[in-house]
N, C-alpha and C positions, 0 to 999 in steps of 0.2 A: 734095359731097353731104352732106346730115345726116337727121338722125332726129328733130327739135322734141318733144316732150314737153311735154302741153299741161298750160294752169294743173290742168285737172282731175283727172288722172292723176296732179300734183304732190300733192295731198289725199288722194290713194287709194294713190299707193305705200307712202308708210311703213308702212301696215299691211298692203297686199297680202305683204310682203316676211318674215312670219313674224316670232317675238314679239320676234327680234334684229332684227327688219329697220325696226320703228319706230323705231329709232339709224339705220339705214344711210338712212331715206330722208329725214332730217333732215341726214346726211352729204352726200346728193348736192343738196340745197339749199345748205349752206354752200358746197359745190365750187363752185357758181356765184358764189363772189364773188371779188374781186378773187385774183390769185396771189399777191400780198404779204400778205391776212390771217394774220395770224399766229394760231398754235396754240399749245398747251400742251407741253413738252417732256416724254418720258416720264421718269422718275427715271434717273439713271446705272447703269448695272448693275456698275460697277464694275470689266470688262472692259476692255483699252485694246483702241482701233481704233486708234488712231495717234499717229504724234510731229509736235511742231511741229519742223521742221526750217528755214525761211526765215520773217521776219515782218518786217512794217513797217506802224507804225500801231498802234492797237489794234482786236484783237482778242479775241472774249470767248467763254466758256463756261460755259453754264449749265446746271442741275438740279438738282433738289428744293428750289429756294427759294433755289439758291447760284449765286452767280454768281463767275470769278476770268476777271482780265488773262490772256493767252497770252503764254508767252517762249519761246525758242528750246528746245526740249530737255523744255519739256511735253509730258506724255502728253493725249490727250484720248480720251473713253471712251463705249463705245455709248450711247447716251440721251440724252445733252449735246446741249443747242443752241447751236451757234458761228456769232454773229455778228459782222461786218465793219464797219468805221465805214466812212465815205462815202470816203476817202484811204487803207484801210488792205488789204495785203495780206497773205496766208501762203498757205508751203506746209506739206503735213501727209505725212510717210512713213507709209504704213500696214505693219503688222504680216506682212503678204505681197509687201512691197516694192514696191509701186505707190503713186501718188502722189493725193496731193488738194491741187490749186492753189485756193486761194478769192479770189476776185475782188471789188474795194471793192461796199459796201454790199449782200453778199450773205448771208442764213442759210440753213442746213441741218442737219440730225438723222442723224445715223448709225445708221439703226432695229435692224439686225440686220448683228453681223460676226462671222464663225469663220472662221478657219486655222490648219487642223490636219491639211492635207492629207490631208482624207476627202474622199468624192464632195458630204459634206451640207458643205463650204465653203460663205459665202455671203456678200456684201457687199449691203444694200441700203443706200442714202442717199435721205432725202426732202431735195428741193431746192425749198425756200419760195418764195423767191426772189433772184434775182439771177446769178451765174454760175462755174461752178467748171471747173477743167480738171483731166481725170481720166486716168490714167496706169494701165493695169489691172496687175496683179500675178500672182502664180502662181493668186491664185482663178478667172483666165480661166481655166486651163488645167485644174484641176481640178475644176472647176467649172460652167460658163461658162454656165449657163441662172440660177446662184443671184446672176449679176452685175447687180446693177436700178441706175437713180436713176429715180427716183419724182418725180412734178409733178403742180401742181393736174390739169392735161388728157392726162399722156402717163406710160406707162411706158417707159423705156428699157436694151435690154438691148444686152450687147455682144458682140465678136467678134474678142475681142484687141485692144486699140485705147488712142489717144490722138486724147479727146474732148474737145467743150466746150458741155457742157447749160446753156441758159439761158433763166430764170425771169423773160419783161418783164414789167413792170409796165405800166399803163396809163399813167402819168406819164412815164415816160422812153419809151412806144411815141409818145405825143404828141411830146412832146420829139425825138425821131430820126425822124418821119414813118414810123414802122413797126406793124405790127398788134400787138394786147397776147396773148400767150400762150407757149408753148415753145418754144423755137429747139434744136436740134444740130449744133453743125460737127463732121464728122470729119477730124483731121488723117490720123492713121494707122488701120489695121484697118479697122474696119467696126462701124456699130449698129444696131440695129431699134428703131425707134418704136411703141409699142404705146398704138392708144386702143381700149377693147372689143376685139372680135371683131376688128379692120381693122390693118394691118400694114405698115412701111416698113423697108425696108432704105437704110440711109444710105452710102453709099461714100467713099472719101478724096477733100476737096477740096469736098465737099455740106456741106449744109445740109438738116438735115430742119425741118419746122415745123409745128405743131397752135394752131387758135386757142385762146384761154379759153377756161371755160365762160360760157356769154353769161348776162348781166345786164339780163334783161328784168323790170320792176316796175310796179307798182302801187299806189295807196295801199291800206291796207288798214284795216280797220277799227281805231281807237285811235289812227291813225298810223302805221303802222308800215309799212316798205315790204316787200314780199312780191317774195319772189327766183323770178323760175321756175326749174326744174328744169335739169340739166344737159340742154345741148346736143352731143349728140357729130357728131365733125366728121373727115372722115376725113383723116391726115397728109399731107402734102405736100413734095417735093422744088423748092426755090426755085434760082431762076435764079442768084440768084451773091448773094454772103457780104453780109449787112446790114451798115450800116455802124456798129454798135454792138459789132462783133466787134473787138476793140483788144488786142496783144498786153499782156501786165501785166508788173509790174515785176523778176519771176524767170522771162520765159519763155524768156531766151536760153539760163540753164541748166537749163533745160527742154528746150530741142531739143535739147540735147546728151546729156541725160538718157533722151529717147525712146529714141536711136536704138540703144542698147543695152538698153533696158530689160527686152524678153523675156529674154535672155540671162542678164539681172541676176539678174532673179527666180527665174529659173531654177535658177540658180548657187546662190543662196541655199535654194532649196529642195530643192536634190540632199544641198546641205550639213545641212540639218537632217535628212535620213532617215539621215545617215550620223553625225551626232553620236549617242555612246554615252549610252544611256537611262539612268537612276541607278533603280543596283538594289535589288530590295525589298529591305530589311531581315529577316533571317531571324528568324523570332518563338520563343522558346525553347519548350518545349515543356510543359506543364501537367504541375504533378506527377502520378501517379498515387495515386490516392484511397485509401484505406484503404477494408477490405474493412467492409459492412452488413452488422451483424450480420441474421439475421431476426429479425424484429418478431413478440411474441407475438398472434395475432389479436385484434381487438376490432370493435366496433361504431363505421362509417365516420360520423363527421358529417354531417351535411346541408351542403349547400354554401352559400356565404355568396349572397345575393342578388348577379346582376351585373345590368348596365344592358342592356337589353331590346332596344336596337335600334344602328348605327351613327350615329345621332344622337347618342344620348347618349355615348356614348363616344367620340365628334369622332373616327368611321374614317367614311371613307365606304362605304354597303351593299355588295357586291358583294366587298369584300375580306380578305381574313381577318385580324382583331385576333388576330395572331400576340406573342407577347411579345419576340422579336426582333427588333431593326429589317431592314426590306429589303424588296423587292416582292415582288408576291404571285408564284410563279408562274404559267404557263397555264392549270394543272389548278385551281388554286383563284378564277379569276378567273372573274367575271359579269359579260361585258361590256352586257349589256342593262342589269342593275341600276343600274349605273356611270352607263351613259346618262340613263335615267331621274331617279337622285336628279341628277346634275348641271344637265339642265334643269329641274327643279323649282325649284332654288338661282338658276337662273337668269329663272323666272318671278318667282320671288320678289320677288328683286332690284327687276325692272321693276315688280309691282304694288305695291314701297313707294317709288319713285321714289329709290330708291338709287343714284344714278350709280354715284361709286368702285366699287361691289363689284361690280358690271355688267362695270366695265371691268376690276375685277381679275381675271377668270372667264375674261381673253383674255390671251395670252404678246403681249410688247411686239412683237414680230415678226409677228402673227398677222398671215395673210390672209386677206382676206374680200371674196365677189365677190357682187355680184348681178344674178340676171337679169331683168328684165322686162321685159313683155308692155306694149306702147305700143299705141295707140289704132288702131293697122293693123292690129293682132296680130302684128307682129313682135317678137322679141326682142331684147333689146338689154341685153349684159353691162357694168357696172361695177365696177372693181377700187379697192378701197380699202385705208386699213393701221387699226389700231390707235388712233392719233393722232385721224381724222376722226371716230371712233365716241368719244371721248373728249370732243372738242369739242363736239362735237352730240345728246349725250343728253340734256343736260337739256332745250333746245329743243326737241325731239321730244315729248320728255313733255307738256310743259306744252300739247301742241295736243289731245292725246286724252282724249275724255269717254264714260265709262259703257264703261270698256274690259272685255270678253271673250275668252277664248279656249280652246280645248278641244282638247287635241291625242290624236287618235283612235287615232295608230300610232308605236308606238318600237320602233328596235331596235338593239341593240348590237353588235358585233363584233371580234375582236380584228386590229390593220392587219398582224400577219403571225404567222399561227396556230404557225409553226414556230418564234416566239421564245420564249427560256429564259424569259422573264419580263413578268407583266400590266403593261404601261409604255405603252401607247398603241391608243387602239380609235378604230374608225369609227361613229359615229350619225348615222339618219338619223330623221328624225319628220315627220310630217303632222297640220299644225296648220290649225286654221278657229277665226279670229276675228271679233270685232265691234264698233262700237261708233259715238263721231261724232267726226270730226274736221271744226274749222271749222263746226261747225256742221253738219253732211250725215252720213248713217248712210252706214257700208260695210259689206259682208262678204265677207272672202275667204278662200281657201285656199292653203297653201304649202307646199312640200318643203323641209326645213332639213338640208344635212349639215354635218357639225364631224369633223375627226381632232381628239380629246382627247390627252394626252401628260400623263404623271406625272410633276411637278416636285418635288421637298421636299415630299414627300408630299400636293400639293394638284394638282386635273389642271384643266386649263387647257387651252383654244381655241388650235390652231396654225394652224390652217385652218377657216374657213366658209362655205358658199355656201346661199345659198336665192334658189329658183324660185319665181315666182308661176307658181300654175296656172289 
């Protein structure tokens, strides 16, 4: 069963989808193309996700314009894109003692990893294409809902498990007589397949499976072929293992590596709560001052002109330009204000056709869903990361003429009123635009919410969703 999404609807969502949403509906046109297009890799955050621990072949890792060979005992680090030559294999130990097997002629991005045995652990990996076999670590356990890999057509989360997510291509689905889109075997545990709303639980010994998004075209005027919109398709449990599933060249010490691996991770992680934390340094104590004398009274100065707004003095409104560094507290935080300048910053951005700063306004991690309203009036949710809105901004732009937009209601909130400090709030705004895309006027209305989060003093998108109404 699917949902089609007609050409028209394709013209009208990007902007149904709120003033972020003309990147996301240029995002779910690119979805529709091949699993293999390749994307932009975020910059390395300079965190390691993992060590190369097995290799053969080369293997590569790239970001911010840098690319280096993989050897045995490399680290590789959130944001790096690591790809595979056609012959070449590696395994990668992650930082929480599970594994990432990469499979020849396969890339992926490590979008977001912590373990630090909190509940907010989290491992996502976007898998481009090709195929990896995935060993979970103690982030199952403390964790287990923050465990994703990510594909053009499918999220996959897991269930304590040794997996193996795979990204066909249309080339090698021809090549194997097999359909082009996401595969999952599960050897051990269990995973859920997630497209939109619609949900697979995969068991040991299955195969779950979601087609691409389909590549339905047109010519279009200038030439140009015009992608339709994603098609969602709901998962599927397949009759027995395709024949493109081939064990690789470190899986023997892979099965041997499963079958203890909970226990591993485990182990490992009892051991770090019980390694001795290094102690703060005790800070000596500040002379005591010499006693002021009193001051004979005079006549107070007038005070030296300051800068009039948090513009100018690059705070943003809502916060107190305090002379010491640190967050604001609760009491002094305005989470509406916060809201308001940061969509503005963010109208900004779009009406000078500023991609980067668009995209810097979002944490590399950031999730962003949307919903719309198909030509049935159903709804129908799309999950994206970061990367697709990165990809597709500028092509989004470039379709919208005589753009408008007027957002009627903002309002701010802090995400937990009970915290010591102004570090992250909820906004939601209701925005009505307008303009022509393709040639055709629209006008619509939308609900946009964002959890914001204060980074290095600039606050950034963790979360975004917007409703077409």
């Amino acid at each position: 069963m699917n949902w089609p999404l007609n050409r028209a609807s394709s013209g009208a969502i990007a902007i149904a989808l709120g003033v972020f949403g003309l990147l996301i509906g240029a995002s779910l046109n690119s979805l529709a193309a091949s699993a293999g297009e390749p994307a932009a890799a975020n910059p390395p955050s300079g965190q390691r996700f993992a060590t190369v621990w097995r290799i053969r072949g080369e293997v590569a890792a790239s970001g911010a314009g840098n690319e280096r060979k993989l050897r045995e005992g490399d680290p590789v680090y959130v944001g790096e894109r690591v790809r595979a030559a056609a012959l070449a294999e590696a395994v990668l130990k992650t930082e929480d003692a599970g594994v990432v097997a990469i499979r020849p002629s396969t890339e992926f991005v490590a979008e977001r990893f912590a373990a630090e045995d909190k509940p907010t652990d989290s491992l996502t990996v976007r898998l481009v294409t090709g195929s990896l076999r995935v060993i979970s670590g103690w982030i199952a356990r403390t964790n287990r809902s923050g465990h994703n890999i990510v594909t053009p057509s499918a999220t996959i989360g897991i269930r304590g498990t040794d997996h193996e997510p795979y990204v066909l291509s249309a080339e090698l689905a021809k090549a194997t007589s097999n359909r082009e889109g996401t595969y999952d075997k599960v050897n051990r545990g269990g995973t859920t397949m997630v497209v939109g709303d619609n949900k697979l639980d995969i068991d040991p010994g299955r195969v779950g499976f979601v087609r691409a998004p389909a590549k339905v075209g047109k010519e279009g005027k200038g030439g140009f072929k015009e992608r339709a919109l994603l098609t969602i398709l709901l998962p599927v449990l397949l009759d027995k293992v395709p024949n493109f599933y081939v064990p690789g060249e470190f899986d023997t010490e892979l099965d041997r590596y499963a079958q203890t691996a909970d226990e591993d991770s485990l182990r490992q992680l009892e051991q770090r709560r019980k390694a001795p934390r290094a102690p703060t340094p005790l800070q000596p104590l500040p002379p005591k001052p010499a006693p002021t004398p009193t001051p004979t009274p005079t006549s107070a100065p007038a005070p030296a002109p300051g800068p009039t707004s948090g513009a100018a003095s690059g705070a943003m409104p809502g916060m107190p330009s305090a002379a010491t560094p640190g967050t604001a507290s609760t009491a002094e935080c305005q989470p509406t204000t916060i809201a308001k300048t940061w969509l503005g910053q963010l109208d900004a951005a779009i009406a000078r056709n500023d991609a980067p700063a668009i995209v810097a306004m979002f944490a590399p991690e950031a999730a962003v869903r949307a919903t719309i309203r198909g030509k049935d009036n159903k709804m129908t949710s799309v999950d994206l990361g970061r990367e697709e809105l990165a990809q597709s901004t500028l092509a989004a732009m470039k379709g919208l003429k005589d753009y408008k937009q007027r957002r009627v209601w903002t309002d701010g909130t802090l995400e937990n009123a009970a915290a010591p400090a102004c570090d992250r709030i909820s906004l939601k705004s209701v925005v009505i635009e307008q303009g022509r895309q393709s040639g055709k006027p629209y006008r619509f209305e939308s609900v946009e919410a964002y959890v914001l989060e204060l980074r290095a003093g600039k606050w950034l998108a963790i979360k975004a969703e917007t409703t077409q109404q």
